[in-house]
TIMIPA-701450 format. One record per residue (C-alpha): residue number from 1; residue in one letter; x, z, y. Coordinates in steps of 0.001 Angstrom, whole numbers, always signed. Layout:
<pts>
<pt i="NUM" aa="A" X="X" Z="Z" Y="Y"/>
...
</pts>
This chain:
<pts>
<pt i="1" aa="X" X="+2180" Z="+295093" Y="+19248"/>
<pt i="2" aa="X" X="+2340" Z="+296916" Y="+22684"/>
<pt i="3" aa="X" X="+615" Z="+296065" Y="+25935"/>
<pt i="4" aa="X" X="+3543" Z="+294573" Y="+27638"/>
<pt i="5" aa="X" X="+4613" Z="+292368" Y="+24507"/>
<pt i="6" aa="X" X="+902" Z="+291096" Y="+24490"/>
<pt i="7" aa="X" X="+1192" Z="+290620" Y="+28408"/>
<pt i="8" aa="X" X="+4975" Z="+288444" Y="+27551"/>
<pt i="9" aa="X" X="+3093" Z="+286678" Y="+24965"/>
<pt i="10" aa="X" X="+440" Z="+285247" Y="+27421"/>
<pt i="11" aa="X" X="+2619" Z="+283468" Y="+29233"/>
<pt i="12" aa="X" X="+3891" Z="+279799" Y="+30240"/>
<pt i="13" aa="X" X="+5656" Z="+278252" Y="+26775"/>
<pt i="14" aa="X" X="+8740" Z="+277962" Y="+28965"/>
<pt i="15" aa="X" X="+8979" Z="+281965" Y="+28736"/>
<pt i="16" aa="X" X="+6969" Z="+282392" Y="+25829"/>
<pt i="17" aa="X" X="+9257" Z="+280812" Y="+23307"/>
<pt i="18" aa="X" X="+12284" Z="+283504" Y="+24662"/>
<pt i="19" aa="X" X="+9603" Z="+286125" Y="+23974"/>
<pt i="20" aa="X" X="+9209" Z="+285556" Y="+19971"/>
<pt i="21" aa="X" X="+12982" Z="+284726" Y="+19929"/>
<pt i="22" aa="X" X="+14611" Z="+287231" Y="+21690"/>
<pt i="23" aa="X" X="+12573" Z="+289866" Y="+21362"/>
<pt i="24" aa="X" X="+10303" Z="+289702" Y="+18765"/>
<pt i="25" aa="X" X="+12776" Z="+288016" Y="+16212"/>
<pt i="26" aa="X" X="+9862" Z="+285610" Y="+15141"/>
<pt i="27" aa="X" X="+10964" Z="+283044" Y="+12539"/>
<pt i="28" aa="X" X="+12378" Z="+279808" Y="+13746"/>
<pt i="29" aa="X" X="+9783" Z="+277550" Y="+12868"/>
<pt i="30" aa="X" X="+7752" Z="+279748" Y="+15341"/>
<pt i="31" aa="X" X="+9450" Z="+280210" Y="+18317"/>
<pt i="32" aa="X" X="+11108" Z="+276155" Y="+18014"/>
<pt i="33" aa="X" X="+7172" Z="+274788" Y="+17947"/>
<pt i="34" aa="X" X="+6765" Z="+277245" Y="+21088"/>
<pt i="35" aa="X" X="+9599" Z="+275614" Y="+22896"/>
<pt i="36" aa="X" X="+8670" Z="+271948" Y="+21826"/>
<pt i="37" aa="X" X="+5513" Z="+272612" Y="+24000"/>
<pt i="38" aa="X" X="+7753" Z="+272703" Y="+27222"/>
<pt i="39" aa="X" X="+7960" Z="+269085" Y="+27915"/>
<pt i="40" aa="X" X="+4139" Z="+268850" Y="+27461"/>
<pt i="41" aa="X" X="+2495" Z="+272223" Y="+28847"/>
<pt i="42" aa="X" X="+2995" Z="+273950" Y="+31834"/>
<pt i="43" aa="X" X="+6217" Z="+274309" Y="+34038"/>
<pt i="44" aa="X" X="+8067" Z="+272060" Y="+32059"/>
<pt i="45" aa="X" X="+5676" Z="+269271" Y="+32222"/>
<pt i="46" aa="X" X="+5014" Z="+269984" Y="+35758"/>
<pt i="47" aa="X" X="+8126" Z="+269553" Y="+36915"/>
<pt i="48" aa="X" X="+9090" Z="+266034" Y="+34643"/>
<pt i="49" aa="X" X="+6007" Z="+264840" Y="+36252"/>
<pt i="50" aa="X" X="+8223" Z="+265223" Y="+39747"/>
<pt i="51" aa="X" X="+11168" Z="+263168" Y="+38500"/>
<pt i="52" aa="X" X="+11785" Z="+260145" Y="+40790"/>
<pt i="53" aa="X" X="+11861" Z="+257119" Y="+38953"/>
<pt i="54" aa="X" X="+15578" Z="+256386" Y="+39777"/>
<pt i="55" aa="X" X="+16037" Z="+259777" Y="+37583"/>
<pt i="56" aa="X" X="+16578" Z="+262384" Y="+40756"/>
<pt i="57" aa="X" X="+13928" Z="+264543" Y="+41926"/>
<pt i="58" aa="X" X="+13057" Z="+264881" Y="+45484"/>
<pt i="59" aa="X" X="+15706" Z="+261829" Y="+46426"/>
<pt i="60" aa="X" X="+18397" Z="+264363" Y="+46553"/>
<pt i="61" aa="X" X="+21380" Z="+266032" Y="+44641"/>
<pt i="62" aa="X" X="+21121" Z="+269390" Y="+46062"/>
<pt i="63" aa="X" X="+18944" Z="+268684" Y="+48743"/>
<pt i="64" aa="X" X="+15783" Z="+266987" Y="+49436"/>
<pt i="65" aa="X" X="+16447" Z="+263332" Y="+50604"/>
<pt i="66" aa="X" X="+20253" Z="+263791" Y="+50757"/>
<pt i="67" aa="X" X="+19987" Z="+266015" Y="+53498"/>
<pt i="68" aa="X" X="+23467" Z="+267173" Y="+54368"/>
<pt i="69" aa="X" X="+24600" Z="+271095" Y="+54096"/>
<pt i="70" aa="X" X="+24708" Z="+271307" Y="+58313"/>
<pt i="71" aa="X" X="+21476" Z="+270088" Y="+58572"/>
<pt i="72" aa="X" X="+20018" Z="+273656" Y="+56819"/>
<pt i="73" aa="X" X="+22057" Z="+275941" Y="+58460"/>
<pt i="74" aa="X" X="+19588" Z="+276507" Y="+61559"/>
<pt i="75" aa="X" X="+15771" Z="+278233" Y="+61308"/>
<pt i="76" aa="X" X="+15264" Z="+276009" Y="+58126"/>
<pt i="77" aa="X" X="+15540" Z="+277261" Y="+54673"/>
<pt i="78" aa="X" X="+17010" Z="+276042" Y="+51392"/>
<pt i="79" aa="X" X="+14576" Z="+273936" Y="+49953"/>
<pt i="80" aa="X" X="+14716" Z="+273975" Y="+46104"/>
<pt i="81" aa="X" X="+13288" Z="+270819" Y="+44872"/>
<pt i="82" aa="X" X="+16130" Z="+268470" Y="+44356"/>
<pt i="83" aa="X" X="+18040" Z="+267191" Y="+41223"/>
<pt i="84" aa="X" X="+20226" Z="+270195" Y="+40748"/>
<pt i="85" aa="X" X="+17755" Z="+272953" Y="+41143"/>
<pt i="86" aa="X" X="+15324" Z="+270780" Y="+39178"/>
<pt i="87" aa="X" X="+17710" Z="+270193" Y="+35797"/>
<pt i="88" aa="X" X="+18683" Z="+273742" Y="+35831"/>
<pt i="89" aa="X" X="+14999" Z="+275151" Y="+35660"/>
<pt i="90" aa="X" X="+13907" Z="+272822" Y="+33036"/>
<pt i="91" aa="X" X="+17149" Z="+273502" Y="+31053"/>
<pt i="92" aa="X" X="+16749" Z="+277636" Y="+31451"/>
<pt i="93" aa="X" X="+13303" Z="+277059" Y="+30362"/>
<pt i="94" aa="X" X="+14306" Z="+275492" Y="+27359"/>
<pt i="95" aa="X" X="+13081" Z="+271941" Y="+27506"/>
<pt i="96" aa="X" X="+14450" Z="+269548" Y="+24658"/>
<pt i="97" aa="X" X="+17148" Z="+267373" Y="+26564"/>
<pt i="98" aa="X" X="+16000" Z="+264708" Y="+24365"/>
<pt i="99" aa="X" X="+13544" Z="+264246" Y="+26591"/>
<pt i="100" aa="X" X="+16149" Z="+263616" Y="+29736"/>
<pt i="101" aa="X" X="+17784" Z="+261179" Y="+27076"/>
<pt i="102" aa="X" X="+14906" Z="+259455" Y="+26154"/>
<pt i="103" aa="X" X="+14502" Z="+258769" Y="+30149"/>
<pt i="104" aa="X" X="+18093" Z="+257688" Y="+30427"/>
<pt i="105" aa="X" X="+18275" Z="+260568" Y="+33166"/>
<pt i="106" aa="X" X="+21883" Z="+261304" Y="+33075"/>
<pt i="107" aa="X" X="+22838" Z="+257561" Y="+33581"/>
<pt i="108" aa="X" X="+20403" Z="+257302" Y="+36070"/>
<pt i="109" aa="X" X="+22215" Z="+259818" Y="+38381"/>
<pt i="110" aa="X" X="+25352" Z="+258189" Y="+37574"/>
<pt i="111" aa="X" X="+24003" Z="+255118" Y="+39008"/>
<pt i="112" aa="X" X="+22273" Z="+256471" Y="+41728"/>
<pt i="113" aa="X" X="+22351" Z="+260151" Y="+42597"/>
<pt i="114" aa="X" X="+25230" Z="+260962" Y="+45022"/>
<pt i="115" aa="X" X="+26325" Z="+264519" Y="+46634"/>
<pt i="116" aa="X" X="+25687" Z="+265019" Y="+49623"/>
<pt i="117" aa="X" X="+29476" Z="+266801" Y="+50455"/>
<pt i="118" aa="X" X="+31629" Z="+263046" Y="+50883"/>
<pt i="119" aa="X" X="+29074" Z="+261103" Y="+48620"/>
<pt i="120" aa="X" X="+30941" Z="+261849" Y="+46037"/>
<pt i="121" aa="X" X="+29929" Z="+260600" Y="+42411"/>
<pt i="122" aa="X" X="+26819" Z="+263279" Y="+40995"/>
<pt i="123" aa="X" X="+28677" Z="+263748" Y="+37432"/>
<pt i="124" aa="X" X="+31968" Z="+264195" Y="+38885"/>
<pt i="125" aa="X" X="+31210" Z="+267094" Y="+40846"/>
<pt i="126" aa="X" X="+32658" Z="+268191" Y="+44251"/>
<pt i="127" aa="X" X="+34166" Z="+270935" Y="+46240"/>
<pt i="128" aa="X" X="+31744" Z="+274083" Y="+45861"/>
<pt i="129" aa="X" X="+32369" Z="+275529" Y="+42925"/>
<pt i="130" aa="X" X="+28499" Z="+277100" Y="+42376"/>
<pt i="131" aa="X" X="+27664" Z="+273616" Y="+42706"/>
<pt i="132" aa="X" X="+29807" Z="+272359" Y="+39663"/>
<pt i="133" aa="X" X="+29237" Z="+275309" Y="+38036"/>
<pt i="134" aa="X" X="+25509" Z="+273961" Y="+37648"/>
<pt i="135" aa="X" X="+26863" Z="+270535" Y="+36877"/>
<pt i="136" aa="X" X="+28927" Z="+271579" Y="+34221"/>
<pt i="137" aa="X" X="+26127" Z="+273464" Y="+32190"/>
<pt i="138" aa="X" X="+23449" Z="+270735" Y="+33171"/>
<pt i="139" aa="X" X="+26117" Z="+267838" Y="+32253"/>
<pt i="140" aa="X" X="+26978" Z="+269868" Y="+29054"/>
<pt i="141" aa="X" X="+23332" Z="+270278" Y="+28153"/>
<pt i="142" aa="X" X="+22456" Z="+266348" Y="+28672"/>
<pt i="143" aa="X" X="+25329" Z="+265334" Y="+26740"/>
<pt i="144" aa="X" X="+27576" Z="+264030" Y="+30042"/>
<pt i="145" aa="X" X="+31299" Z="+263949" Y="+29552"/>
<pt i="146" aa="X" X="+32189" Z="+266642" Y="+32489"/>
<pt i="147" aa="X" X="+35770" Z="+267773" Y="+31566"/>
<pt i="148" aa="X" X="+36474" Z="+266853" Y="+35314"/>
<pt i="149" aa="X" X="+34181" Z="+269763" Y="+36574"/>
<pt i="150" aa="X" X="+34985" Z="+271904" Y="+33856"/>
<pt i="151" aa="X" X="+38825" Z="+271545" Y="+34352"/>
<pt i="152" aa="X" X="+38152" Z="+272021" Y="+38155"/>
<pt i="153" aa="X" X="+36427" Z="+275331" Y="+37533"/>
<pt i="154" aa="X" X="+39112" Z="+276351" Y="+35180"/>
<pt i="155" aa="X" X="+42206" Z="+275543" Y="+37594"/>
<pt i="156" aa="X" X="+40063" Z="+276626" Y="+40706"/>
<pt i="157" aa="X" X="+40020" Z="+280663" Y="+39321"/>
<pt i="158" aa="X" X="+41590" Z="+282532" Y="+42528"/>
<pt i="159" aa="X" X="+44893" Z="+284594" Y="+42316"/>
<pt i="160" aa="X" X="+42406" Z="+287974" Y="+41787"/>
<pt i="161" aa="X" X="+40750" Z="+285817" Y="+38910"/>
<pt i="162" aa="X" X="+37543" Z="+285003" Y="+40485"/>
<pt i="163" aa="X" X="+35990" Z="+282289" Y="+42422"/>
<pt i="164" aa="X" X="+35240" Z="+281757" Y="+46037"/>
<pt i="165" aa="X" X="+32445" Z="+278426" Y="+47545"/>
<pt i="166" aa="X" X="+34068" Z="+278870" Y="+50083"/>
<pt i="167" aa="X" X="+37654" Z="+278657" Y="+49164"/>
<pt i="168" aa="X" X="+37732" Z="+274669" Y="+51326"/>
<pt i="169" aa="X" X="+37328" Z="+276902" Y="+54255"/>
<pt i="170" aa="X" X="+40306" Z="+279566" Y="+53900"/>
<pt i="171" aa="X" X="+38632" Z="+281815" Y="+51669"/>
<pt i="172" aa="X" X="+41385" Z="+283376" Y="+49633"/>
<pt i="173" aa="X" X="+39362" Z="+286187" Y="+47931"/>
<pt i="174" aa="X" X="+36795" Z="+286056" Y="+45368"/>
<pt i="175" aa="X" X="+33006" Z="+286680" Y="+45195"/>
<pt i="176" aa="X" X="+30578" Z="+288360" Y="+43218"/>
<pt i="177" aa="X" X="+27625" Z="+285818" Y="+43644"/>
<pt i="178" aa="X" X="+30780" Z="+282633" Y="+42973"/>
<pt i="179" aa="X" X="+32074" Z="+284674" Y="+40293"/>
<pt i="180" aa="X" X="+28571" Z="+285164" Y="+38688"/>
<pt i="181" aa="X" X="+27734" Z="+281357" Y="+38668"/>
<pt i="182" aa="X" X="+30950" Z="+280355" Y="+37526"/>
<pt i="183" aa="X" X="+31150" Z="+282630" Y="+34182"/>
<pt i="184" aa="X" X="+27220" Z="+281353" Y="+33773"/>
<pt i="185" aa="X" X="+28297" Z="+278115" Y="+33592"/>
<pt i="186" aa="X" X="+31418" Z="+278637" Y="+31650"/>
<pt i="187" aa="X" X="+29184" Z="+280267" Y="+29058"/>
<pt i="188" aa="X" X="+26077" Z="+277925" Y="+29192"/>
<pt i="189" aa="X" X="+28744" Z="+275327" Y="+28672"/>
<pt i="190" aa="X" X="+30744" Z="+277464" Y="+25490"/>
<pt i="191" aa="X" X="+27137" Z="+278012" Y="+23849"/>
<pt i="192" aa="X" X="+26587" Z="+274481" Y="+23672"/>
<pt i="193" aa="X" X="+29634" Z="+272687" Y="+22745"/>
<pt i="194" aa="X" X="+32083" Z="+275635" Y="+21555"/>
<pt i="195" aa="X" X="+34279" Z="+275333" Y="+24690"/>
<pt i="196" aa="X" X="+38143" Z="+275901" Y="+23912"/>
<pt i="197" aa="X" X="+41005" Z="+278590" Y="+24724"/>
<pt i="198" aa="X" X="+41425" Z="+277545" Y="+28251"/>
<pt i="199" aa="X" X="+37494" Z="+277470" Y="+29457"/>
<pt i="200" aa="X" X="+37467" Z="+281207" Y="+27326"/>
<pt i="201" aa="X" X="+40311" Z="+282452" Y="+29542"/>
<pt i="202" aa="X" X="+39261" Z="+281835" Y="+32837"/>
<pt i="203" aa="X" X="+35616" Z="+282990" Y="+31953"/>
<pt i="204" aa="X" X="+37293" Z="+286249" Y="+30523"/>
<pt i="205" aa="X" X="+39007" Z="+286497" Y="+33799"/>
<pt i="206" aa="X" X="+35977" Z="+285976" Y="+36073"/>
<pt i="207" aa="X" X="+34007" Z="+288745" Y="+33996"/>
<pt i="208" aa="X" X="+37271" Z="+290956" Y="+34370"/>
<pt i="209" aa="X" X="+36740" Z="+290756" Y="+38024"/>
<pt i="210" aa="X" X="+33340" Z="+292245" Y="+38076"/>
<pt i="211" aa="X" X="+33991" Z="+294440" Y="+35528"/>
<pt i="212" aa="X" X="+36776" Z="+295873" Y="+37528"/>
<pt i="213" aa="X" X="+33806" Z="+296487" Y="+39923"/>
<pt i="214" aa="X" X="+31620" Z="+297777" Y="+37909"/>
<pt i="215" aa="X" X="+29569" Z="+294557" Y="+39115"/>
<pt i="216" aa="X" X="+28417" Z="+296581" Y="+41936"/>
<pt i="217" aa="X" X="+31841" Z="+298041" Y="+44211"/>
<pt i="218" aa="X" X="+34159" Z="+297094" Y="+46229"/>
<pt i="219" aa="X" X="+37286" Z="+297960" Y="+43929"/>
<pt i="220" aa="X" X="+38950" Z="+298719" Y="+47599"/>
<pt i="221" aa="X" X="+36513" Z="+301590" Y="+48432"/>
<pt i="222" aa="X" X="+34459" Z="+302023" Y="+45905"/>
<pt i="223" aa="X" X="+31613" Z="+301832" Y="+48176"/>
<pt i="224" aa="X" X="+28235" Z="+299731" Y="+47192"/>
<pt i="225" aa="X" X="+29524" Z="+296215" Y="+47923"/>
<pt i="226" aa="X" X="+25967" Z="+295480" Y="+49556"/>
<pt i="227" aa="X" X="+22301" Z="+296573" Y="+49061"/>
<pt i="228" aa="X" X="+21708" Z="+292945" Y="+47685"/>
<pt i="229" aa="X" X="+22562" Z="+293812" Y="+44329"/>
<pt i="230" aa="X" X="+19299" Z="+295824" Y="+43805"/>
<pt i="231" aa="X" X="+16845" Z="+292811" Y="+44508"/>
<pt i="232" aa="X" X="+14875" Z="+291297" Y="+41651"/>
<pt i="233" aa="X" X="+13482" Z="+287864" Y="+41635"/>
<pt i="234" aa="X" X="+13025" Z="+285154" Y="+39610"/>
<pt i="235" aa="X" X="+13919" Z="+281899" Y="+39591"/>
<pt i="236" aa="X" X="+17811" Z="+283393" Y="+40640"/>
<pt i="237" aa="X" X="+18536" Z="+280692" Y="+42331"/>
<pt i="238" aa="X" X="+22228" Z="+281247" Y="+41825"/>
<pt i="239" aa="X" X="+21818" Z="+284522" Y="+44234"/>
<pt i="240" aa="X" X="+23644" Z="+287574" Y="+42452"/>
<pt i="241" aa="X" X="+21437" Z="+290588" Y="+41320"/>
<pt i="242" aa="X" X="+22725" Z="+293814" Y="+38947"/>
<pt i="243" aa="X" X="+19822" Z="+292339" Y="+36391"/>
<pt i="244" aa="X" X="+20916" Z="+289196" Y="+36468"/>
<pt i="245" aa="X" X="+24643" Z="+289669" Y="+36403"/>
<pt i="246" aa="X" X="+24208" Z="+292361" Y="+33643"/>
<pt i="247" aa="X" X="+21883" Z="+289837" Y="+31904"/>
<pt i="248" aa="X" X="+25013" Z="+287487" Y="+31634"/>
<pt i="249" aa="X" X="+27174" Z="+290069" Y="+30146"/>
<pt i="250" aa="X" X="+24661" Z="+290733" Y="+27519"/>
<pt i="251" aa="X" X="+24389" Z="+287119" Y="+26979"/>
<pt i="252" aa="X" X="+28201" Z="+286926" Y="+26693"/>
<pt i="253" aa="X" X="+28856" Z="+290190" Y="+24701"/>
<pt i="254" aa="X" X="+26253" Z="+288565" Y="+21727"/>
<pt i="255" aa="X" X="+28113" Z="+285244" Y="+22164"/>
<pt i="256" aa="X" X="+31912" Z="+286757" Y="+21395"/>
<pt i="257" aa="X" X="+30428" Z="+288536" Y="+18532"/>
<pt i="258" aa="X" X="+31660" Z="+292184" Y="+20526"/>
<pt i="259" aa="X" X="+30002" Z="+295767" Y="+22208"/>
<pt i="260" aa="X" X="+29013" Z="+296393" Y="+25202"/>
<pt i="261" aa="X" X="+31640" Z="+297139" Y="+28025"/>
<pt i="262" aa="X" X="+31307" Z="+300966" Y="+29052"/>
<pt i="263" aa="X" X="+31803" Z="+299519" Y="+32884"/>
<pt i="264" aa="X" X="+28280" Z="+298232" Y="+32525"/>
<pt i="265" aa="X" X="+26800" Z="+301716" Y="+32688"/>
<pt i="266" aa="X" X="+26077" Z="+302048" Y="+36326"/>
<pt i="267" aa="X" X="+24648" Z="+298773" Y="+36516"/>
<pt i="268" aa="X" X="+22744" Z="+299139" Y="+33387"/>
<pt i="269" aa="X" X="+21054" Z="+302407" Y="+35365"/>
<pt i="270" aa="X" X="+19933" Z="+300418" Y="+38200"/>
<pt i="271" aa="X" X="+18079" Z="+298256" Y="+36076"/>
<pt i="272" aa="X" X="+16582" Z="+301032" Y="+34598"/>
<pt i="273" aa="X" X="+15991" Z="+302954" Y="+37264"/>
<pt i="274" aa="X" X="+13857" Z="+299955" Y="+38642"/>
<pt i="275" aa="X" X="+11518" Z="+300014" Y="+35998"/>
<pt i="276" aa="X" X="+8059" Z="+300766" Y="+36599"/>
<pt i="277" aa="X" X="+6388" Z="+303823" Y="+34638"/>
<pt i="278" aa="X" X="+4236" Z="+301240" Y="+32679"/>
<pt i="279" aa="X" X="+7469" Z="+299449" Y="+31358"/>
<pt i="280" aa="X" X="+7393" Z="+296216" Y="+33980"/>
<pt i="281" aa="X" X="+10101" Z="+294898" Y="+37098"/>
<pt i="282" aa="X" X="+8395" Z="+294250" Y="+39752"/>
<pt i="283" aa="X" X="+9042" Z="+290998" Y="+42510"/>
<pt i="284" aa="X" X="+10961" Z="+292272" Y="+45045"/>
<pt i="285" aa="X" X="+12594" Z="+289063" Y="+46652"/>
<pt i="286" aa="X" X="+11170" Z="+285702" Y="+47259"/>
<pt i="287" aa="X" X="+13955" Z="+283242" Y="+48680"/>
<pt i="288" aa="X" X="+12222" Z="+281265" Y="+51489"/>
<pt i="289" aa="X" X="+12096" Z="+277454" Y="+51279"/>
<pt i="290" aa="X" X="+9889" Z="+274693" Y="+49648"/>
<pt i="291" aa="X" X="+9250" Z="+274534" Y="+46057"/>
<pt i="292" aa="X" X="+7670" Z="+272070" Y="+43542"/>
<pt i="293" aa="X" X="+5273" Z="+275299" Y="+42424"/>
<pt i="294" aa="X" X="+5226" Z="+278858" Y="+41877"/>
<pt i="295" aa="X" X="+6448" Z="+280110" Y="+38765"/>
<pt i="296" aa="X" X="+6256" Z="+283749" Y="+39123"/>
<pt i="297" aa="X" X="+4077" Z="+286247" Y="+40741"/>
<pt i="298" aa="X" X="+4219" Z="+287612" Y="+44034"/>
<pt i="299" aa="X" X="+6450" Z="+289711" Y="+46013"/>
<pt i="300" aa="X" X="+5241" Z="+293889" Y="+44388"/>
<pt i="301" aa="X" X="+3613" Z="+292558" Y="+41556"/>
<pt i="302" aa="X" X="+5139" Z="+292898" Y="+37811"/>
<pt i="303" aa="X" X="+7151" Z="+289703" Y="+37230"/>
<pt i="304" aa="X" X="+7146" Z="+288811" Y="+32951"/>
<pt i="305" aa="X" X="+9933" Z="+286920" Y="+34036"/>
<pt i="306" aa="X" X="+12000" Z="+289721" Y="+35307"/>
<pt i="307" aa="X" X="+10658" Z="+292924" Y="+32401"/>
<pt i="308" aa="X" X="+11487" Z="+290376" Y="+29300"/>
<pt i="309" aa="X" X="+15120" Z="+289959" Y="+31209"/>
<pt i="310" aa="X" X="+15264" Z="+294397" Y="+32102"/>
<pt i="311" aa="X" X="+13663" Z="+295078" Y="+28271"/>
<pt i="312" aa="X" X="+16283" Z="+292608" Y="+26549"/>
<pt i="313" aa="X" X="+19490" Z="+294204" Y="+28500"/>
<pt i="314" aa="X" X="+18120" Z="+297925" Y="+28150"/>
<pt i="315" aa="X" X="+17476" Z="+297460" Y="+24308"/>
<pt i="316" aa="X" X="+20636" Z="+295723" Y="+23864"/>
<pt i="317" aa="X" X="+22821" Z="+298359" Y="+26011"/>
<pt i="318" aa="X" X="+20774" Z="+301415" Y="+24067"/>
<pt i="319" aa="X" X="+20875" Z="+300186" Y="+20442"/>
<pt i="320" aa="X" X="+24835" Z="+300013" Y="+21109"/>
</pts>
């Protein structure tokens, strides 16, 4: 066993259990008991312990308190503690939603969680489609009956195939970091519950669309679309990175059962070329804005997070 695969290994169940799965190929019984330990040990438990009593976390749906959007646009930043940020952690991590279940969680936000954009119902989604991307795979994972958001998401592709938040204000292109949430969550929610034609299509379509861009170009230019693509951090936070939107491809290629697209090469260099001579990614980005707790390391340090993500996508891409 190697240095780094011992370092992997010595980490929070909520990572460890991906670890002898994904990489190590340990049996089931192994990596399952690992991932059981998530709603009791570290992260996982950490953050149920924060779960308001009415099921929300931090008395918000995507912010703290219900603070509306406006409200953050000045000096403040994004906080990350509310219900949405909260579910999707504890899902990426693995948790057993039977644990949600158990707490009645997803008909507790029916009753009581509300967005913030119109008050509009938390299940049924509303007009950012990031926002019900999240929904969809968190709804999907808890066992909530979201064919509204999903069949929003499908219908809401733009004419270039993509997707665009900001489409309720005139936006008529799409985006790579809207694009990149909204295949996510069209996956996350085909991994779970086998999806259909329809959801297939239009996550086909998004991945076309930064395909077509190699997932780092402007397919009008060809020039880098933005020197944003190159950060690494963990948690994503919905941001769009080359690891993280190569991670998804990776993800998707092993889900449809086909090889890797040869349009992936440049990104799958960057990741490369961002690996440290001893085999680790380092930190490079931490989002500002309040948190429950930390859950990687800090900014220039090697993030476990981050190298099982770059050693997954490079072993993938190389064994093809």
């Amino acid at each position: 066993m190697t240095r780094i695969t011992e370092w992997l290994l010595a980490t929070d169940p909520a990572l460890r259990w991906q670890v002898e799965r994904d990489l190590l190929g340990l049996d089931d019984d192994v990596w399952r008991a690992t991932r059981a330990r998530v709603a009791t040990e570290g992260f996982g438990a950490r953050l149920l312990a924060h779960q308001d009593a009415d099921g929300r976390w931090a008395q918000g749906a995507f912010f703290p308190g219900g603070q509306a959007w406006f409200d953050v646009q000045d000096e403040r930043p994004q906080p990350w503690t509310a219900t949405t940020w909260s579910l999707s952690s504890l899902r990426e991590w693995g948790l057993d939603p039977a644990v949600l279940q158990a707490r009645d969680t997803a008909g507790l936000l029916a009753r009581h969680c509300r967005w913030e954009y119109d008050d509009l119902p938390y299940w049924g989604g509303e007009v950012d489609c990031c926002i019900n991307a999240f929904t969809l795979a968190n709804g999907t994972w808890l066992g909530v009956d979201v064919s509204t958001v999903r069949d929003r998401l499908v219908d809401g592709r733009m004419a270039d195939g993509g997707w665009n938040c900001w489409w309720v204000d005139g936006a008529t292109v799409s985006s790579f970091r809207s694009t990149l949430n909204v295949v996510r969550g069209l996956l996350a929610h085909e991994q779970l519950v086998g999806g259909d034609e329809r959801v297939r299509a239009a996550r086909h379509t998004g991945e076309e669309y930064l395909l077509a861009r190699r997932l780092m170009y402007r397919l009008s230019t060809g020039e880098l679309v933005g020197e944003w693509v190159h950060r690494s951090e963990y948690p994503f936070r919905g941001d769009y990175s080359l690891l993280r939107a190569a991670d998804h491809f990776r993800r998707a290629a092993l889900h449809d059962g086909v090889a890797p697209d040869e349009r992936l090469r440049d990104a799958v260099e960057a990741v490369r070329s961002a690996r440290r001579e001893d085999g680790t990614w380092a930190r490079t980005h931490r989002h500002a804005g309040d948190v429950w707790f930390e859950v990687d390391v800090p900014v220039g340090e090697a993030s476990p997070w981050l190298t099982l993500t770059g050693t997954l996508l490079l072993r993938w891409w190389d064994r093809a």
